[in-house]
PDB file of N, CA, C and O in Angstrom, chain B, residues numbered from 101:
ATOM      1  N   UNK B 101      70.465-132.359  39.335  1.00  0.00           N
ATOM      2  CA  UNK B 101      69.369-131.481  38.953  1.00  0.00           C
ATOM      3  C   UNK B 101      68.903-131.892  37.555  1.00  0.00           C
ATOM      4  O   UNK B 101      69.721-132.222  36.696  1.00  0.00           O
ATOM      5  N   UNK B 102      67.450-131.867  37.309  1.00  0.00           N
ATOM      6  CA  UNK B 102      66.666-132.383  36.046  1.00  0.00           C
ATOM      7  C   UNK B 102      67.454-131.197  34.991  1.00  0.00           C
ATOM      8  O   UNK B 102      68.012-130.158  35.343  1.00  0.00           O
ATOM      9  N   UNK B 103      67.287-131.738  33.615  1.00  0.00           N
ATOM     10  CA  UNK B 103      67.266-130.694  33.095  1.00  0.00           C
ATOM     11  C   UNK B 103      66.269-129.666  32.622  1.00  0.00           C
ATOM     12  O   UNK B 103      66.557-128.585  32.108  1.00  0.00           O
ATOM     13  N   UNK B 104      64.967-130.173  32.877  1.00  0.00           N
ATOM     14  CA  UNK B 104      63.646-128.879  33.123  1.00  0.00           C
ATOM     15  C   UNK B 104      64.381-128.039  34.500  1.00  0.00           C
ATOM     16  O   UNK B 104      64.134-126.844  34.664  1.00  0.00           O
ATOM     17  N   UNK B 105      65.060-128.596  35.205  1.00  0.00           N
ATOM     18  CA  UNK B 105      64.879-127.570  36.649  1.00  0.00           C
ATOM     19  C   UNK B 105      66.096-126.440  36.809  1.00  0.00           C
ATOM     20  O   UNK B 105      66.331-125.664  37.735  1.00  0.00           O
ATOM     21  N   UNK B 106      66.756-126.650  35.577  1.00  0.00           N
ATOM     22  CA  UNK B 106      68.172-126.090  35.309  1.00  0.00           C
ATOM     23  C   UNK B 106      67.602-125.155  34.266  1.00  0.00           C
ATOM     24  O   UNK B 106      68.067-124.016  34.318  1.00  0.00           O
ATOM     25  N   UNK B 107      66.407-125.458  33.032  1.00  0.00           N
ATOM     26  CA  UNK B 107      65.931-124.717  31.933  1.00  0.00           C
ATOM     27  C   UNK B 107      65.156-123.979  32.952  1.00  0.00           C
ATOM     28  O   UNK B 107      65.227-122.808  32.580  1.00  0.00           O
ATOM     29  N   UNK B 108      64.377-124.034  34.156  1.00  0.00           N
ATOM     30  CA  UNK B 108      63.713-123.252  34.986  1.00  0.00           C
ATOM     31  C   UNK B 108      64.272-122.128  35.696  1.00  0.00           C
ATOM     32  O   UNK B 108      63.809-121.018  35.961  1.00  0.00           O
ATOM     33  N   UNK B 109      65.570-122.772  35.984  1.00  0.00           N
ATOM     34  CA  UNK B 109      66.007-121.728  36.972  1.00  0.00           C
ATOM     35  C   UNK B 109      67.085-120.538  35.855  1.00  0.00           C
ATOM     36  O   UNK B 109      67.348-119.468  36.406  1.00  0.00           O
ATOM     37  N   UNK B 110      67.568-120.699  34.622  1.00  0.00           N
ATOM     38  CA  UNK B 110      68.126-120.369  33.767  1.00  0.00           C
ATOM     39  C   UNK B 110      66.801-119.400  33.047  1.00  0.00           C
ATOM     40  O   UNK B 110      67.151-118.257  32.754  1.00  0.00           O
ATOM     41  N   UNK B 111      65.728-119.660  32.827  1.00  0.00           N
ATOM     42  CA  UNK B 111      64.346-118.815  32.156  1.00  0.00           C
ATOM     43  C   UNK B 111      64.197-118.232  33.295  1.00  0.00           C
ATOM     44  O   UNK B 111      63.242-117.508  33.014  1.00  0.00           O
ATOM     45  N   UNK B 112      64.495-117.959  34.638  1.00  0.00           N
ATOM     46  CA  UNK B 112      64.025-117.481  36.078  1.00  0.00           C
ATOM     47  C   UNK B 112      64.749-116.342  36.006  1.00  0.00           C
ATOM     48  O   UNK B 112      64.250-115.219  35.937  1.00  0.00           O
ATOM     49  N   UNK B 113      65.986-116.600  36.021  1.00  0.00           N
ATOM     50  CA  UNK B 113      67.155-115.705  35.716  1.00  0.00           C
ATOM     51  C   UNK B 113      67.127-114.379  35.077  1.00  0.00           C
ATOM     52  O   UNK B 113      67.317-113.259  35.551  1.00  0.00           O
ATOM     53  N   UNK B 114      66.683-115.001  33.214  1.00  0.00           N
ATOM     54  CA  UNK B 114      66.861-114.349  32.531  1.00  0.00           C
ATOM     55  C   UNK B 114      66.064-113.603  32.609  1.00  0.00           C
ATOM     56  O   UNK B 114      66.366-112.426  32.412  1.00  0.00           O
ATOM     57  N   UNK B 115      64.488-114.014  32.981  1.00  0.00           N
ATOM     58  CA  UNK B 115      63.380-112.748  33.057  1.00  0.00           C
ATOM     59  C   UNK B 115      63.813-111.682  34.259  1.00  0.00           C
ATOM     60  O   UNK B 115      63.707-110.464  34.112  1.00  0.00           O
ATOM     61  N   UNK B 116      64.309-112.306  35.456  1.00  0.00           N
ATOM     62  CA  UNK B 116      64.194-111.117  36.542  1.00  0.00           C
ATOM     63  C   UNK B 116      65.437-110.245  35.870  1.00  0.00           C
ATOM     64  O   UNK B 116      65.363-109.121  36.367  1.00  0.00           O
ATOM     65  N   UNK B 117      66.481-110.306  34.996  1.00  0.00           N
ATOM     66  CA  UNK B 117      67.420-109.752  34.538  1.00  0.00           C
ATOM     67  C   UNK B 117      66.367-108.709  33.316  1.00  0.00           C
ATOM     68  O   UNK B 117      66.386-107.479  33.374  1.00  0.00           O
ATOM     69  N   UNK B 118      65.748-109.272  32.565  1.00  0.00           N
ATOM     70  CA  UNK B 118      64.959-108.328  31.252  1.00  0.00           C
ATOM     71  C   UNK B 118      64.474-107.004  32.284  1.00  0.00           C
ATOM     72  O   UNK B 118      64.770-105.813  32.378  1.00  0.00           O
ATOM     73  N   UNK B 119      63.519-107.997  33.015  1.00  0.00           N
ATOM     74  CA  UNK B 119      62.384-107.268  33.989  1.00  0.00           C
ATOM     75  C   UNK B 119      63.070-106.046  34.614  1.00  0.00           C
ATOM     76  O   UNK B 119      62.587-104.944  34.354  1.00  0.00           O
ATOM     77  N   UNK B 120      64.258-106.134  35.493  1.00  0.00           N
ATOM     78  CA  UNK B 120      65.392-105.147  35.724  1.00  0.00           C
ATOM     79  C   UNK B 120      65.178-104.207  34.724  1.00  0.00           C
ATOM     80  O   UNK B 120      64.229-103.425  34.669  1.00  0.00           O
ATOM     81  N   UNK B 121      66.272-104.333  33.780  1.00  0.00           N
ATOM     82  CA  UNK B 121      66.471-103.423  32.965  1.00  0.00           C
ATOM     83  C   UNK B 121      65.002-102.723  32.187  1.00  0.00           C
ATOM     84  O   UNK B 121      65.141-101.687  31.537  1.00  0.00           O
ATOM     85  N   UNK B 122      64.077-103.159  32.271  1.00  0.00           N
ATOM     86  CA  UNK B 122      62.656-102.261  31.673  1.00  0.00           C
ATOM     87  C   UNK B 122      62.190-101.492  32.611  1.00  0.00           C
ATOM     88  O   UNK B 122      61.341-100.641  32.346  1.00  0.00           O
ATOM     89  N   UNK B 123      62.695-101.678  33.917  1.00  0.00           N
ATOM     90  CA  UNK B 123      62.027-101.125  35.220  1.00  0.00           C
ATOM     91  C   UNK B 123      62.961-100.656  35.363  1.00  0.00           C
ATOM     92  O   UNK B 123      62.300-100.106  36.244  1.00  0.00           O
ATOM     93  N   UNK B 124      64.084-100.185  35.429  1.00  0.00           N
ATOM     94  CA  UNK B 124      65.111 -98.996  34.894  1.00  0.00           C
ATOM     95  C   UNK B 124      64.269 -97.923  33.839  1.00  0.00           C
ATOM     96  O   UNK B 124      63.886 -96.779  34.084  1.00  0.00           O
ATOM     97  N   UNK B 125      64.139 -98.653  32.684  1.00  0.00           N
ATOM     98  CA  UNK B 125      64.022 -97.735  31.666  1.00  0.00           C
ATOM     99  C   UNK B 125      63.124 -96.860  31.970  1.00  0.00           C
ATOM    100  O   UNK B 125      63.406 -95.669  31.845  1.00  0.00           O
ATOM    101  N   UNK B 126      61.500 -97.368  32.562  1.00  0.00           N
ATOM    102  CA  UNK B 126      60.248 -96.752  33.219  1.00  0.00           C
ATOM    103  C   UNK B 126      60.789 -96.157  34.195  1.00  0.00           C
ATOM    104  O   UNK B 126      60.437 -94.980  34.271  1.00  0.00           O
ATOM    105  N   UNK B 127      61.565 -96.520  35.043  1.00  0.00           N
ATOM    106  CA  UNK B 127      61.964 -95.159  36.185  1.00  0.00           C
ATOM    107  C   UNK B 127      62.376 -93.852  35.775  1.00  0.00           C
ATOM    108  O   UNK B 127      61.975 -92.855  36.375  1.00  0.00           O
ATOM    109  N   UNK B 128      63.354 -93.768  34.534  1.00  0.00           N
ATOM    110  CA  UNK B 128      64.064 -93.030  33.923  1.00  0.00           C
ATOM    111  C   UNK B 128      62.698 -92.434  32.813  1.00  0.00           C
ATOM    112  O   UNK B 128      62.710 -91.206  32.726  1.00  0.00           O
ATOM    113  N   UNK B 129      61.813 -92.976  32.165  1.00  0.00           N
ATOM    114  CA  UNK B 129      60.775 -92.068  31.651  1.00  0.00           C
ATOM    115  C   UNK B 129      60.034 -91.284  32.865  1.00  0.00           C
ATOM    116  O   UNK B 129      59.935 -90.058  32.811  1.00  0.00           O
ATOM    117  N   UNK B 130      59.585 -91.923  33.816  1.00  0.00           N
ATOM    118  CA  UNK B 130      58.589 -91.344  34.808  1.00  0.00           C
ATOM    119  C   UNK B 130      59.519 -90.020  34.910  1.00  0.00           C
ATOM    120  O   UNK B 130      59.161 -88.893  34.570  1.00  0.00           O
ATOM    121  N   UNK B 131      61.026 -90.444  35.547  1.00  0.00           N
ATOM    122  CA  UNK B 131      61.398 -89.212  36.322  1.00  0.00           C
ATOM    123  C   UNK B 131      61.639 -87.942  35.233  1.00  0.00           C
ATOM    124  O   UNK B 131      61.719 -86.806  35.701  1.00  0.00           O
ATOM    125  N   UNK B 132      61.741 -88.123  33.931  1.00  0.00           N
ATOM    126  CA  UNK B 132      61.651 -86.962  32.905  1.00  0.00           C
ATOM    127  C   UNK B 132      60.526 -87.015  32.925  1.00  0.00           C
ATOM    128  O   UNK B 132      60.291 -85.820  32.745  1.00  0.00           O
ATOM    129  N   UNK B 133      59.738 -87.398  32.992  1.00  0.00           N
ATOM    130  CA  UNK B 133      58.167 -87.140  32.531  1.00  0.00           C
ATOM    131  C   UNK B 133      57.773 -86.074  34.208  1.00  0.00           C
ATOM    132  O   UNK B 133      57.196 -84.990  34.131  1.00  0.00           O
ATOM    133  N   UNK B 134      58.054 -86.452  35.043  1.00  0.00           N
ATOM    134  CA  UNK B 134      58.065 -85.495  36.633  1.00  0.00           C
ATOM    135  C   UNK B 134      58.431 -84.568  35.912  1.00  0.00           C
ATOM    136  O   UNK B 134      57.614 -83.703  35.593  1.00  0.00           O
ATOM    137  N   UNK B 135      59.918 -84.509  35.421  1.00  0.00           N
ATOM    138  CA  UNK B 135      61.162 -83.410  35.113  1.00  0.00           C
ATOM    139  C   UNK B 135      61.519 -83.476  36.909  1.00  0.00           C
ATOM    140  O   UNK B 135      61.325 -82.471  37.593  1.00  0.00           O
ATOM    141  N   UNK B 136      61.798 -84.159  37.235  1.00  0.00           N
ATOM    142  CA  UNK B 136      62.582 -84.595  38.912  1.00  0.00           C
ATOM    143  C   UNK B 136      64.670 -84.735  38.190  1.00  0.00           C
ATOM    144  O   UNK B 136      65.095 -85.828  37.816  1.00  0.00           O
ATOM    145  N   UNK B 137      65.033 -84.223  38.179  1.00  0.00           N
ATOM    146  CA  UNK B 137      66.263 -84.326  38.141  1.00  0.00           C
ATOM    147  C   UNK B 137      67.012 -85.402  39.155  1.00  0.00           C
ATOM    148  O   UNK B 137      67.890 -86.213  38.859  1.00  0.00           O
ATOM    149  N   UNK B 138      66.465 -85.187  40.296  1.00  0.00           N
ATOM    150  CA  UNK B 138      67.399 -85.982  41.189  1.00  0.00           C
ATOM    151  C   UNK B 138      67.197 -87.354  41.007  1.00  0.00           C
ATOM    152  O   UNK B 138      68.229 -88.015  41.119  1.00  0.00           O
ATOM    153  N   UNK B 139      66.245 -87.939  40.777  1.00  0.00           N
ATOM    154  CA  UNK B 139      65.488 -88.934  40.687  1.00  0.00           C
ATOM    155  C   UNK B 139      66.132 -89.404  39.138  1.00  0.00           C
ATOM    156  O   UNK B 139      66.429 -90.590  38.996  1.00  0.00           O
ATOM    157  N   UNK B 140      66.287 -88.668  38.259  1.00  0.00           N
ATOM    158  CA  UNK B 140      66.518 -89.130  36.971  1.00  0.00           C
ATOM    159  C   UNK B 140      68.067 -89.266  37.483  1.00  0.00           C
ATOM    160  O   UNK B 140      67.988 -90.479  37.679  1.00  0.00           O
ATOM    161  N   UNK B 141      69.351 -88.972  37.834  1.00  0.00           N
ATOM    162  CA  UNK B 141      70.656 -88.880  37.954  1.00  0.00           C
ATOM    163  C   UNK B 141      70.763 -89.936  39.066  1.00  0.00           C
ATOM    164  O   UNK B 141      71.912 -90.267  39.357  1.00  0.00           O
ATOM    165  N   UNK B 142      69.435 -90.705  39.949  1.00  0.00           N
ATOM    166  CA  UNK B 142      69.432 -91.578  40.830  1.00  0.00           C
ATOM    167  C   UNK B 142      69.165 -93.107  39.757  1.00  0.00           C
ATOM    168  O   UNK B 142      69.946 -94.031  39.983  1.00  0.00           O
ATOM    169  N   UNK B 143      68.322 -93.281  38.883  1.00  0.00           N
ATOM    170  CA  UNK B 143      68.290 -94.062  37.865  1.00  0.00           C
ATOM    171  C   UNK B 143      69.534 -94.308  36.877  1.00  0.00           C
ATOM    172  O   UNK B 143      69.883 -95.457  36.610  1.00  0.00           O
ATOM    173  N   UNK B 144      70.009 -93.492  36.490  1.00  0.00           N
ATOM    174  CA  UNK B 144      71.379 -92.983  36.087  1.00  0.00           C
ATOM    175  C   UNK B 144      72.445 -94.055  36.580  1.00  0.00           C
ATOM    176  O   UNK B 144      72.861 -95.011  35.925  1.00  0.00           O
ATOM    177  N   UNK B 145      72.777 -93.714  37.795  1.00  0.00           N
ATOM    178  CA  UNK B 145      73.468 -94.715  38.768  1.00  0.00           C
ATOM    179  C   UNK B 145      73.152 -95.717  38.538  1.00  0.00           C
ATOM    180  O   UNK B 145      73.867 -96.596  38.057  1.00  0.00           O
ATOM    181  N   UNK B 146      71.535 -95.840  38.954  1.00  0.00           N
ATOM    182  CA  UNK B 146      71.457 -97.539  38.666  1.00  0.00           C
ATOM    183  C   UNK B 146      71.430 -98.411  37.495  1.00  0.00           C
ATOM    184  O   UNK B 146      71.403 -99.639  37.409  1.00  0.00           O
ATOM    185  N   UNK B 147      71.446 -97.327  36.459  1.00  0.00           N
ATOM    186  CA  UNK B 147      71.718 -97.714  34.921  1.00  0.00           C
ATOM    187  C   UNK B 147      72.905 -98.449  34.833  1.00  0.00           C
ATOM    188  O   UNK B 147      73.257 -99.574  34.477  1.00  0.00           O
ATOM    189  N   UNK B 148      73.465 -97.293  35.337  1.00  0.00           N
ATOM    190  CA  UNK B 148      75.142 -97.944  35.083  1.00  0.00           C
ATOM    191  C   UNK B 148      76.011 -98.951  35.498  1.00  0.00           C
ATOM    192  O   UNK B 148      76.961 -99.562  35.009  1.00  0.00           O
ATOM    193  N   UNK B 149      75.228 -98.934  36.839  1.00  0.00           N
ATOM    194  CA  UNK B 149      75.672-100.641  37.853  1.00  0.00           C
ATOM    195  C   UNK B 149      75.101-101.780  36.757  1.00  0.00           C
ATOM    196  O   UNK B 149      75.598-102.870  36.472  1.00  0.00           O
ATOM    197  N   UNK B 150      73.941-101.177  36.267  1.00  0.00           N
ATOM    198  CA  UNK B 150      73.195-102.698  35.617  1.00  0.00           C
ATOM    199  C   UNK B 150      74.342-102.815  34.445  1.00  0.00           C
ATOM    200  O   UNK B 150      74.951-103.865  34.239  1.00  0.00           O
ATOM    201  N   UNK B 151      74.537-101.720  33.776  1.00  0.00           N
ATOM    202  CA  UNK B 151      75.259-102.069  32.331  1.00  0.00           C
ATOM    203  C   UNK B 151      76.921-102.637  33.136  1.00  0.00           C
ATOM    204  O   UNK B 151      77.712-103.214  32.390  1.00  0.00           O
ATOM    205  N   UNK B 152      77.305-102.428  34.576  1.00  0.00           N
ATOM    206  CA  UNK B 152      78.409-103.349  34.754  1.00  0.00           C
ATOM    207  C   UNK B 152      78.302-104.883  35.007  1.00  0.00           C
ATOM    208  O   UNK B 152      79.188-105.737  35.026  1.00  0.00           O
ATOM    209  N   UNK B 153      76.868-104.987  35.207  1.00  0.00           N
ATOM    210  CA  UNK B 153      76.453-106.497  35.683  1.00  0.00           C
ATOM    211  C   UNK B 153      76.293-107.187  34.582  1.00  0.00           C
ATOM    212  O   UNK B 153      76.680-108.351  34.478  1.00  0.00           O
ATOM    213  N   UNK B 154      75.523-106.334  33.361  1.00  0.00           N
ATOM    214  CA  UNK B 154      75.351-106.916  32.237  1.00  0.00           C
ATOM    215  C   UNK B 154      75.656-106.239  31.227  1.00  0.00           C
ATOM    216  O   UNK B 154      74.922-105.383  30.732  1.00  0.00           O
ATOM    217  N   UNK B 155      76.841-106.571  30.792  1.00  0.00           N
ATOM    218  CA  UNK B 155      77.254-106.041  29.421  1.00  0.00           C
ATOM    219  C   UNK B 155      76.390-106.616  28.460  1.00  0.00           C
ATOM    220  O   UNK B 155      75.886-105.670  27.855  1.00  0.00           O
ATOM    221  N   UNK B 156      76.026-107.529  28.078  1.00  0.00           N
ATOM    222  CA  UNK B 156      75.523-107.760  27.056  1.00  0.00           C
ATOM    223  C   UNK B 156      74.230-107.189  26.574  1.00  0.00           C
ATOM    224  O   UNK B 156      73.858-107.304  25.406  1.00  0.00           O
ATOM    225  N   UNK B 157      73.331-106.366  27.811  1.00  0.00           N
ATOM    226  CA  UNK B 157      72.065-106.332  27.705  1.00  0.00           C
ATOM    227  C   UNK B 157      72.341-104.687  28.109  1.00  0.00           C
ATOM    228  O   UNK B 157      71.568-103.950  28.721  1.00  0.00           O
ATOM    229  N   UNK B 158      73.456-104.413  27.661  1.00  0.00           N
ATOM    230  CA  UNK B 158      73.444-103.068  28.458  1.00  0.00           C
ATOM    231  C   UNK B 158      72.314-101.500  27.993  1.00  0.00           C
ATOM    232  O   UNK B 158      71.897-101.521  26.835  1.00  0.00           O
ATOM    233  N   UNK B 159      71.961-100.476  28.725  1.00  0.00           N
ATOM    234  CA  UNK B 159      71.079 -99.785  28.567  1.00  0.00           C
ATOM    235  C   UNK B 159      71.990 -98.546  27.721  1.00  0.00           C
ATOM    236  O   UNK B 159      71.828 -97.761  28.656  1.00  0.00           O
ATOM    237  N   UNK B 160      72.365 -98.172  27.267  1.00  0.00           N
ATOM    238  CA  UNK B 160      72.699 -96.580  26.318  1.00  0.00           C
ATOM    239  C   UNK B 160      71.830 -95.531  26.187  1.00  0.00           C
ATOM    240  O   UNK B 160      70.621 -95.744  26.094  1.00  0.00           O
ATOM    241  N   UNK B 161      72.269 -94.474  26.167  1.00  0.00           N
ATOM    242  CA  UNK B 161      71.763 -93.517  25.606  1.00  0.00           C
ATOM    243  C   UNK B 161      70.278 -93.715  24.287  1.00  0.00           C
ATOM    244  O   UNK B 161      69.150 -93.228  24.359  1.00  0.00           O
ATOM    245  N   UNK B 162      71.013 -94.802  22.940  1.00  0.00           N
ATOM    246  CA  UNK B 162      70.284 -94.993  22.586  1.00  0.00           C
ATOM    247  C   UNK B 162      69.553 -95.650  22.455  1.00  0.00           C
ATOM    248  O   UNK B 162      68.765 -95.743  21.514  1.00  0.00           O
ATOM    249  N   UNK B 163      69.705 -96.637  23.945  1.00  0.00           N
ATOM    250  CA  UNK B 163      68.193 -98.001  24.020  1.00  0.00           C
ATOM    251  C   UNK B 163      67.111 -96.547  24.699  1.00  0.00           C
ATOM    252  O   UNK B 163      66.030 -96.275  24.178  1.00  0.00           O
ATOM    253  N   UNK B 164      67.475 -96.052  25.468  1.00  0.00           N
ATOM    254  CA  UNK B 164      67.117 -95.121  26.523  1.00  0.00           C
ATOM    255  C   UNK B 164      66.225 -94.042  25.610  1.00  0.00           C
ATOM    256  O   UNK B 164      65.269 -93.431  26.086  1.00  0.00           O
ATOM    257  N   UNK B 165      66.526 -93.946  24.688  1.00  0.00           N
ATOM    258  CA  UNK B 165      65.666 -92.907  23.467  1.00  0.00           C
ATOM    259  C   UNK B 165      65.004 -93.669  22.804  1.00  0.00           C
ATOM    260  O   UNK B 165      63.965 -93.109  22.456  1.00  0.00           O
ATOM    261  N   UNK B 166      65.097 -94.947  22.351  1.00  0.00           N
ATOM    262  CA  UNK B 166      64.270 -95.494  21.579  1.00  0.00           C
ATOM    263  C   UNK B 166      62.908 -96.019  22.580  1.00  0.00           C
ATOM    264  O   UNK B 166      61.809 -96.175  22.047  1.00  0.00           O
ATOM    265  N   UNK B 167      63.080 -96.235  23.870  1.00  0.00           N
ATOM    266  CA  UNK B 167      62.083 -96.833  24.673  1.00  0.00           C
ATOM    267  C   UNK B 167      61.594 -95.268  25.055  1.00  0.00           C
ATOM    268  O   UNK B 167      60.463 -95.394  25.525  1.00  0.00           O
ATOM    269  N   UNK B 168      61.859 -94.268  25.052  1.00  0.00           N
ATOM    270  CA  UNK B 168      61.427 -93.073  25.368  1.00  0.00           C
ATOM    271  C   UNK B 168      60.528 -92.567  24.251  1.00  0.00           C
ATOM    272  O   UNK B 168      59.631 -91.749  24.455  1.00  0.00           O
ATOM    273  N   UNK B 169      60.812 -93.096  23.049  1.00  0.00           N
ATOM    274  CA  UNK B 169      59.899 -92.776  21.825  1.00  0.00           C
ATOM    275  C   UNK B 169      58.494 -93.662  21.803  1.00  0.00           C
ATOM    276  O   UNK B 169      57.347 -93.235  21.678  1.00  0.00           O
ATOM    277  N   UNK B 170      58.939 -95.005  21.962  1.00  0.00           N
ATOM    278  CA  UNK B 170      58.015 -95.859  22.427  1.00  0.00           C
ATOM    279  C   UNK B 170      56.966 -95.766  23.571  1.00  0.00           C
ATOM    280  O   UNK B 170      55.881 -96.286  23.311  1.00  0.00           O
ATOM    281  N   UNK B 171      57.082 -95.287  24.585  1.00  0.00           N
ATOM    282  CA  UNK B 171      56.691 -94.905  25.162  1.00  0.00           C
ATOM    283  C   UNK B 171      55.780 -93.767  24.707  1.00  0.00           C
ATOM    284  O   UNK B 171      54.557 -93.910  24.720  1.00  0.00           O
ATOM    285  N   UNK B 172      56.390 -92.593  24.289  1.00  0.00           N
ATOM    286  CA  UNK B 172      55.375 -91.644  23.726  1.00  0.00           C
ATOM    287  C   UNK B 172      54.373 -91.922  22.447  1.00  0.00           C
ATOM    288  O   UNK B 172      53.298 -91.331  22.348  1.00  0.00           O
ATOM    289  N   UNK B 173      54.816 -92.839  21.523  1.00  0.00           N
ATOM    290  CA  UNK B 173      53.595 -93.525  20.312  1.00  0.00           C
ATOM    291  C   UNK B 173      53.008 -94.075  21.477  1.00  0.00           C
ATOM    292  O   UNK B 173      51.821 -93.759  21.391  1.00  0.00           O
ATOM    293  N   UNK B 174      53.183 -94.745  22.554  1.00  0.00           N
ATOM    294  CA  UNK B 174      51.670 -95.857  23.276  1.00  0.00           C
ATOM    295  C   UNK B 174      51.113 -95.119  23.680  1.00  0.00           C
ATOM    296  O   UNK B 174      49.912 -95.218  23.431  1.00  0.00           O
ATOM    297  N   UNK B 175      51.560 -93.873  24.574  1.00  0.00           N
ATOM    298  CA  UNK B 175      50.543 -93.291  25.067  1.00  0.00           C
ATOM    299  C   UNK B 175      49.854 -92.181  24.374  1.00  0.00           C
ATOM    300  O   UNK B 175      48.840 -91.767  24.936  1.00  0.00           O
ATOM    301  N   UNK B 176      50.270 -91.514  23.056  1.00  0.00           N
ATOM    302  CA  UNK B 176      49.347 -91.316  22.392  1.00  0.00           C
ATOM    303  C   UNK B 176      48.473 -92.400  21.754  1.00  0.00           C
ATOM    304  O   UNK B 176      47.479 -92.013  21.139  1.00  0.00           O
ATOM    305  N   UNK B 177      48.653 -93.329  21.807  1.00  0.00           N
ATOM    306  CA  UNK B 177      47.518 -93.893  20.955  1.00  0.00           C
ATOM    307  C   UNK B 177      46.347 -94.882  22.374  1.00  0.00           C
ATOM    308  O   UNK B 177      45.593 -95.817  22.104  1.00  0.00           O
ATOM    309  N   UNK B 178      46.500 -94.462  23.350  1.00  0.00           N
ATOM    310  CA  UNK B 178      45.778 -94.681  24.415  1.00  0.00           C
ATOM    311  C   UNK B 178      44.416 -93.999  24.423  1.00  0.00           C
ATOM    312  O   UNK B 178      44.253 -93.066  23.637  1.00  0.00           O
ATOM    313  N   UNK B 179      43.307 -94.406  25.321  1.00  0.00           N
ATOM    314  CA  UNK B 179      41.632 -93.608  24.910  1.00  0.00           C
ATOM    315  C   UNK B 179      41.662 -93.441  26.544  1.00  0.00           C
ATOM    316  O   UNK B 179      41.995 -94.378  27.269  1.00  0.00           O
ATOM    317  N   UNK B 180      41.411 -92.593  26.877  1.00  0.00           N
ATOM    318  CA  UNK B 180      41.178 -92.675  28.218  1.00  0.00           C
ATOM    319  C   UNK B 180      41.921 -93.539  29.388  1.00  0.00           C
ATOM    320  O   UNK B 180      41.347 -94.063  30.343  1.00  0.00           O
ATOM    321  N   UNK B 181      43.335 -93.576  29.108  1.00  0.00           N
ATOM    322  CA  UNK B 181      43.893 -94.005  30.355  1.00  0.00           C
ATOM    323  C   UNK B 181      44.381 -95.746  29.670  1.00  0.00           C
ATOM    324  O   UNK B 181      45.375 -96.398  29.988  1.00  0.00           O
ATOM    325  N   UNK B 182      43.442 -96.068  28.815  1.00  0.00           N
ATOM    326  CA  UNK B 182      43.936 -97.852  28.124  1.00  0.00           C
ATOM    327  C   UNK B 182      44.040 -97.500  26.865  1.00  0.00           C
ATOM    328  O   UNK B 182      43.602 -96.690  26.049  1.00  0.00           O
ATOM    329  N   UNK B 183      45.247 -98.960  27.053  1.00  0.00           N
ATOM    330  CA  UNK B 183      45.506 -98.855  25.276  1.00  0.00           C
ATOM    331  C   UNK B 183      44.024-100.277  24.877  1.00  0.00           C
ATOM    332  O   UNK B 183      43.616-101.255  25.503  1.00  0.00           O
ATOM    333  N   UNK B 184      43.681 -99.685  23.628  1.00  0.00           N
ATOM    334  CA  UNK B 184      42.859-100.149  22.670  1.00  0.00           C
ATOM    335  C   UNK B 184      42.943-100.278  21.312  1.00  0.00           C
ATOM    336  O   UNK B 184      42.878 -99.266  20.615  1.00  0.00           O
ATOM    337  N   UNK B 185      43.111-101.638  20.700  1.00  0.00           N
ATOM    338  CA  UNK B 185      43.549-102.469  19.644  1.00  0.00           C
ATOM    339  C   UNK B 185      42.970-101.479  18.368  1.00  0.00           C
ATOM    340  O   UNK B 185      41.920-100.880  18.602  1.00  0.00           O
ATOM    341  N   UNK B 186      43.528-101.310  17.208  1.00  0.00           N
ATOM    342  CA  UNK B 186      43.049-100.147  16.209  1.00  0.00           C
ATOM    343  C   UNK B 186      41.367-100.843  15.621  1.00  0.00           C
ATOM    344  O   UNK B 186      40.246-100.388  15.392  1.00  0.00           O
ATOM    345  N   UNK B 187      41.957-101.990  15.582  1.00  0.00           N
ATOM    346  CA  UNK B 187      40.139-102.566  14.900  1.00  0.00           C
ATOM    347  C   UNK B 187      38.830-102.004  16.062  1.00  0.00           C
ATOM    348  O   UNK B 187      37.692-101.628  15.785  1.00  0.00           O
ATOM    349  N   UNK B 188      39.507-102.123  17.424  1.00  0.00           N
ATOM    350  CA  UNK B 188      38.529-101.723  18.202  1.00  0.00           C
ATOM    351  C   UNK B 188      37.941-100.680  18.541  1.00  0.00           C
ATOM    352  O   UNK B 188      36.808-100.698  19.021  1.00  0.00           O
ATOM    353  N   UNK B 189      38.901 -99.177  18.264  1.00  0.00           N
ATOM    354  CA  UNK B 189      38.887 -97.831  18.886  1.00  0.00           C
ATOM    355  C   UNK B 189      37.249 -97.281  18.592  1.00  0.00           C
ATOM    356  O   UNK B 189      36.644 -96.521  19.348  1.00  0.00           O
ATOM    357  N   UNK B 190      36.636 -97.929  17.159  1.00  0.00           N
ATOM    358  CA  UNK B 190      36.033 -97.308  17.195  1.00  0.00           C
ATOM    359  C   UNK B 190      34.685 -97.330  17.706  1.00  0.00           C
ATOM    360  O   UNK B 190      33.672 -96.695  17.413  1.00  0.00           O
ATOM    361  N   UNK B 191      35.028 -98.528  18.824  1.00  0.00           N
ATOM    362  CA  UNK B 191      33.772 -99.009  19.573  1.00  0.00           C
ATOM    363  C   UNK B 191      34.196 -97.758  21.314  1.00  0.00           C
ATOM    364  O   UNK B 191      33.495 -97.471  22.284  1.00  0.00           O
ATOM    365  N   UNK B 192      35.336 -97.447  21.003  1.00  0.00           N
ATOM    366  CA  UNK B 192      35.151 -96.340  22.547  1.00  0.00           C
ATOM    367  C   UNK B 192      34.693 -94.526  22.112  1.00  0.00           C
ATOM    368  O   UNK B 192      34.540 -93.696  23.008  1.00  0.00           O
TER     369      UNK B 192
END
């Protein structure tokens, strides 16, 4: 195997692994943002399988609050449904 096709499949990896864990995190805002309990304690689970698959990248309490804060600065600073760059806002 080349070594581009080993740096390919190794960058392949690592994104569907990031991508995981952010699509965790968004499941777990949506389902507090519902207020769905079951749904949030169903993310939960799958939190926790991920943090056994990947220790290193694992999700906590406090990645889980800081992307929950984040989340709430973007979407306040959203105009109607999109986010819009500060130099620009004042063209909407």
């Amino acid at each position: 195997m080349k070594q581009y096709e080993q740096n390919n499949a190794i960058n392949g990896y690592q994104k569907h692994i990031l991508d995981r864990g952010r699509d965790l995190m968004r499941a777990y805002w949506l389902a507090t943002k519902q207020a769905d309990t079951a749904l949030m304690l169903d993310v939960k689970k799958q939190i926790m399988k991920f943090n056994v698959a990947h220790r290193g990248i694992a999700i906590d309490a406090k990645v889980l609050r800081r992307s929950m804060k984040a989340r709430h600065r973007a979407r306040q600073k959203n105009q109607k449904g999109i986010r819009v760059t500060e130099i620009l806002r004042d063209l909407t």
